[in-house]
C-alpha positions in Angstrom: 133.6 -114.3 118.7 130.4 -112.3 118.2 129.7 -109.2 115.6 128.7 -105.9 116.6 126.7 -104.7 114.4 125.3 -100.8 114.2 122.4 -101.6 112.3 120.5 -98.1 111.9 118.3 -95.9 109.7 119.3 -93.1 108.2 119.1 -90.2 105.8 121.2 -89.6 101.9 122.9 -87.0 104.3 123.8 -89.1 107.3 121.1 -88.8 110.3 119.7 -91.0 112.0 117.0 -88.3 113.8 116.3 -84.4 114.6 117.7 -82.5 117.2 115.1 -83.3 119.5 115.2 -87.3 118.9 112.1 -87.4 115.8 112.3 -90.1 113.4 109.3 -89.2 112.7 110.3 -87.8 108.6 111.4 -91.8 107.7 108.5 -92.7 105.3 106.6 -95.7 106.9 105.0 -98.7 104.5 106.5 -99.7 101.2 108.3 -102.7 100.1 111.6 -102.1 102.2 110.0 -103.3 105.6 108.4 -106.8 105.5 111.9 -107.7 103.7 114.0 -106.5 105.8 112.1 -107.6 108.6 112.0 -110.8 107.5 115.3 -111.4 107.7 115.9 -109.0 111.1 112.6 -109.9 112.9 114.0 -109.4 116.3 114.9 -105.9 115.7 111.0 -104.6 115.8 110.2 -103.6 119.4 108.3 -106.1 121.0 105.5 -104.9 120.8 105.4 -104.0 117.8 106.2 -108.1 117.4 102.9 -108.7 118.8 100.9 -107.0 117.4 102.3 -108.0 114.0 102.0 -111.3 115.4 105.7 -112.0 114.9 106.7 -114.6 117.5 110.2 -115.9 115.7 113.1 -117.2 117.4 115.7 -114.6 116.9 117.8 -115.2 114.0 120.9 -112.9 114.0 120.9 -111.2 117.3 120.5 -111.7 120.7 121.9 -108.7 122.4 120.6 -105.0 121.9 122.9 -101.8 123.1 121.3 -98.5 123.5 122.4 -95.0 124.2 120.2 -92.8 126.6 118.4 -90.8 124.0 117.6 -94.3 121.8 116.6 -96.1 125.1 114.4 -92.7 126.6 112.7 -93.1 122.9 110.9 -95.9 123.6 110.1 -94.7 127.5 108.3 -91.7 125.5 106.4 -94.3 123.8 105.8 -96.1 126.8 108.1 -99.0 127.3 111.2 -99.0 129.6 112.0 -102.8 127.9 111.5 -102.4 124.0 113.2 -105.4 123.0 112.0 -108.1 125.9 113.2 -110.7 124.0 116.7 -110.0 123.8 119.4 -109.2 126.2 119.2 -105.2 126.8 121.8 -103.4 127.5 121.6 -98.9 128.1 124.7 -97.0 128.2 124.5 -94.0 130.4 126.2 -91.8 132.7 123.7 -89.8 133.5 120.7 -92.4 135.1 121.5 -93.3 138.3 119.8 -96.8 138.1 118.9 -99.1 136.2 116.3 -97.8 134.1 113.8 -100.9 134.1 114.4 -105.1 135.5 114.7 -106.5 132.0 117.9 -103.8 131.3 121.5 -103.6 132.4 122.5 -100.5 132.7 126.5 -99.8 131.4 127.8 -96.9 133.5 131.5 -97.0 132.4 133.7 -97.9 129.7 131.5 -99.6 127.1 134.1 -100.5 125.2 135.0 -102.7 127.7 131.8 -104.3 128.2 131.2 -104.5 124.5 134.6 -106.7 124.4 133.2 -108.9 127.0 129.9 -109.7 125.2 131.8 -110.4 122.2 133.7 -113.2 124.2 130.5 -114.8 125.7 128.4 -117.3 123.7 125.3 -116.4 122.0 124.1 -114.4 118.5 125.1 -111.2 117.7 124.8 -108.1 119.4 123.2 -105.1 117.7 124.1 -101.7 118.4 120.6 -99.6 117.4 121.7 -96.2 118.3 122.9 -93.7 118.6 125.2 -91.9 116.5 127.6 -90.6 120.2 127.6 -94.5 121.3 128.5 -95.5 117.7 131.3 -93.4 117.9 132.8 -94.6 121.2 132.3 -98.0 120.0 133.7 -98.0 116.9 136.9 -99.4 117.3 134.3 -102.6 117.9 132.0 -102.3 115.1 132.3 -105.3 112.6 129.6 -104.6 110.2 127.2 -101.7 109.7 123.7 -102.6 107.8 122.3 -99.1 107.0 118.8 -98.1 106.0 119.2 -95.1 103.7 116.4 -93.6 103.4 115.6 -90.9 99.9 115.4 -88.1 102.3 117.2 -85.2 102.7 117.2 -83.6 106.5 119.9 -80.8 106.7 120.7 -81.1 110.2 119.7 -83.8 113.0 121.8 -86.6 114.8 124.2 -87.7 112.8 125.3 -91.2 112.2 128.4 -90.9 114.5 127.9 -88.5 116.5 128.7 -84.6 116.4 132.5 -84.6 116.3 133.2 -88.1 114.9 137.0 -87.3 114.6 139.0 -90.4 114.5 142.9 -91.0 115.1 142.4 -92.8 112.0 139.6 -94.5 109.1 137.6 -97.1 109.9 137.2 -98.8 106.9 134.8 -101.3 106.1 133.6 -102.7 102.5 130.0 -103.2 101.2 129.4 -107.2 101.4 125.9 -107.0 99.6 123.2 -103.8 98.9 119.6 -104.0 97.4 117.3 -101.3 96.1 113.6 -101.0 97.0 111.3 -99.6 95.1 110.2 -97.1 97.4 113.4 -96.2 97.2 115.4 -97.1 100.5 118.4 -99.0 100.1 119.9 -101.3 102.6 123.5 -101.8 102.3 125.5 -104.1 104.8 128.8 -103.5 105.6 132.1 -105.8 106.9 134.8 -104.0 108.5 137.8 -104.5 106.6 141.1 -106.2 108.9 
């Protein structure tokens, strides 16, 4: 069985963007990046991969999910296929088609379709966003790995959405953590049961 993994940024208060979508106030450069990329390689855009020159077999996933607003981030920034190289996936019920070749769009029950890629063969799949999809898929998250940034936003896109009320905890339990010295940490999480 696969792992779905939400593996996001976010702030000490728990968002993952502004309002309108910015990530904009994450600090870019310092030690955090070329580790964790390192390990995560396929989770840099593309082309961001070339032009870094990454060209890596992917390591831990295979599959990307996307919400609307994550997906119509990287069509702002001119790409309807950020990750090329691995299965895409956009949840919507808004777009009436798919929104490029390379991407399967997910109209209905996600949960659903989520259990179904978990089934099938292949690496994990890796939920980048956003905090609403998070929250409908949660009952299917294994592990979170979370960014935490040493910023303070106030308000923005949380991590699970705007009203993540739950019939019950999720729990999960730290399985290892490290410190950067630009001061993000990056904690990975394991569901626990």
């Amino acid at each position: 069985m696969r792992n779905l993994t939400y593996y996001v940024a976010s702030t000490i208060d728990g968002f993952i963007a502004t309002e309108e979508g910015s990530v904009d106030f994450f600090p870019v450069g310092g030690d955090h990046g070329p580790a964790i990329t390192a390990q995560y390689p396929e989770t840099l855009p593309t082309k961001v991969r070339e032009s870094m020159g990454i060209d890596r077999a992917n390591r831990y996933f295979d599959t990307v999910l996307m919400g609307r607003k994550t997906h119509d981030f990287g069509v702002r920034t001119g790409t309807s296929s950020p990750y090329s190289h691995l299965h895409q996936y956009v949840v919507s019920t808004t777009l009436p088609e798919n929104p490029d070749p390379a991407v399967e769009l997910i109209a209905e029950d996600p949960l659903a379709k989520v259990r179904e890629l978990k089934r099938a063969e292949g690496l994990g799949i890796w939920l980048c966003g956003g905090g609403e999809l998070a929250k409908v898929l949660l009952p299917e998250i294994d592990q979170i790995f979370l960014k935490i940034y040493p910023v303070v936003l106030g308000s923005g896109r949380p991590l699970f959405g705007r009203d993540p009320h739950l019939p019950s905890p999720a729990e999960y339990r730290v399985i290892t953590s490290s410190v950067f010295d630009d001061g993000v940490a990056f904690v990975k999480y394991s569901r626990i049961g």
